[in-house]
N, C-alpha and C positions, 0 to 999 in steps of 0.2 A: 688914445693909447700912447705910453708912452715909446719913442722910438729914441735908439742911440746908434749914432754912428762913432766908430774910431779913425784917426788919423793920424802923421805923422812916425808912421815906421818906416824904417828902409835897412841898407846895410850901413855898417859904420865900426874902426875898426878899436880893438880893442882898447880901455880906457879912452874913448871916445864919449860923446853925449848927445842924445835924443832926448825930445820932449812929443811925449803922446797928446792927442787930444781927442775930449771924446764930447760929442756935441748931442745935446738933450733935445729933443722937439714935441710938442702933442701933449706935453701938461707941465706944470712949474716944478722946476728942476730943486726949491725950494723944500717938497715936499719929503725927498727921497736923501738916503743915505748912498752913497756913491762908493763901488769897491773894483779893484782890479787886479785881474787875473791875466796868468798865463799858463799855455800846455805846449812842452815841447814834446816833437814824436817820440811815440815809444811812453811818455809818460805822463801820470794825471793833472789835470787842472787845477795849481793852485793859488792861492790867495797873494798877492804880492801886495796889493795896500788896502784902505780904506778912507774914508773921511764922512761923517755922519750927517746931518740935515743941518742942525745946527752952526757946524766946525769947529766942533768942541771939542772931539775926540780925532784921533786918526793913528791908523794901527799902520805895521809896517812888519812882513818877511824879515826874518833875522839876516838871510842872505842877503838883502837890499838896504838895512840900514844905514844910514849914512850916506849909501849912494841916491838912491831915490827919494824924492820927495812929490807928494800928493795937494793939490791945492783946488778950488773951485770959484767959478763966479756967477756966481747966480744970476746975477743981472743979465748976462750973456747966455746964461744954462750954457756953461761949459766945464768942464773938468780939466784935470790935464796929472799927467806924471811925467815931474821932470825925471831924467834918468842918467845918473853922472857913473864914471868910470866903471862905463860897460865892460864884460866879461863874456868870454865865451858861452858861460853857459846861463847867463841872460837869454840867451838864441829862444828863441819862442813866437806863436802869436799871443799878442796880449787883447786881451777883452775888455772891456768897461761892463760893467753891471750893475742895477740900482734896485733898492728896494724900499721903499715907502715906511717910511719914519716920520710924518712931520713933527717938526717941534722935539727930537730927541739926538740925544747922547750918542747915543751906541751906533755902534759900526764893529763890525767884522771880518775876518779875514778867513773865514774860517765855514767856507759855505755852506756847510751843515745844521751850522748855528747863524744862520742867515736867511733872508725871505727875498734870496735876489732872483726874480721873476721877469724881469728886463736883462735882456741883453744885445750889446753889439755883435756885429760880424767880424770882429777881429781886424788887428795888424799886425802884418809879419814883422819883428827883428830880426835881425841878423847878427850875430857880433863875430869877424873873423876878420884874419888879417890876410 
């Protein structure tokens, strides 16, 4: 089964930068489409990037364009999002989530229109000054 851990949250302060990382173990990270989320209290879990099996496609939050960016290495079965000029209301934990695509395109951000069945325990951010 496939397991994901997340890392690299903490506090930091605003227009600051953090890089997530989210580590694949228990089947090839090659297979899957890779998406990440966050939920801050009080509100739902949504979709902040993606990047597809291939890494052909990769989708991005209108709120996080520009700032974040989404990248993978397979060979290591790691992910990661980098995350530049944080804002308060970045504040969330963020998730890693995968879902089994081999050999495709598509990716999502948009988990209803997605088959993300894996996921991490999360890492907090923080962003305040």
């Amino acid at each position: 089964q496939l397991q994901l851990v997340e890392s690299g949250g903490g506090l930091v302060q605003p227009g600051g930068s953090l890089r997530l990382s989210c580590a694949a173990s228990g089947s090839n990270l090659d297979y899957y489409g890779i998406g990440w989320f966050r939920q801050a209290p009080g509100k739902e879990r949504e979709g902040v990037s993606c990047i597809s099996s291939l890494q052909t496609n990769r989708a991005y939050a209108d709120s996080v364009k520009g700032r974040f960016t989404i990248s993978r290495d397979n060979t290591n079965n790691m992910v990661y999002l980098q995350m530049n000029s944080l804002k308060p209301e970045d504040t969330a934990v963020y998730y890693c989530a995968a879902e089994q695509r081999p050999f495709s395109n598509f990716c999502t951000i948009t988990v209803d229109k997605g088959r993300y069945e894996y996921w991490g325990q999360g890492t907090q951010v923080t962003v305040s000054s």
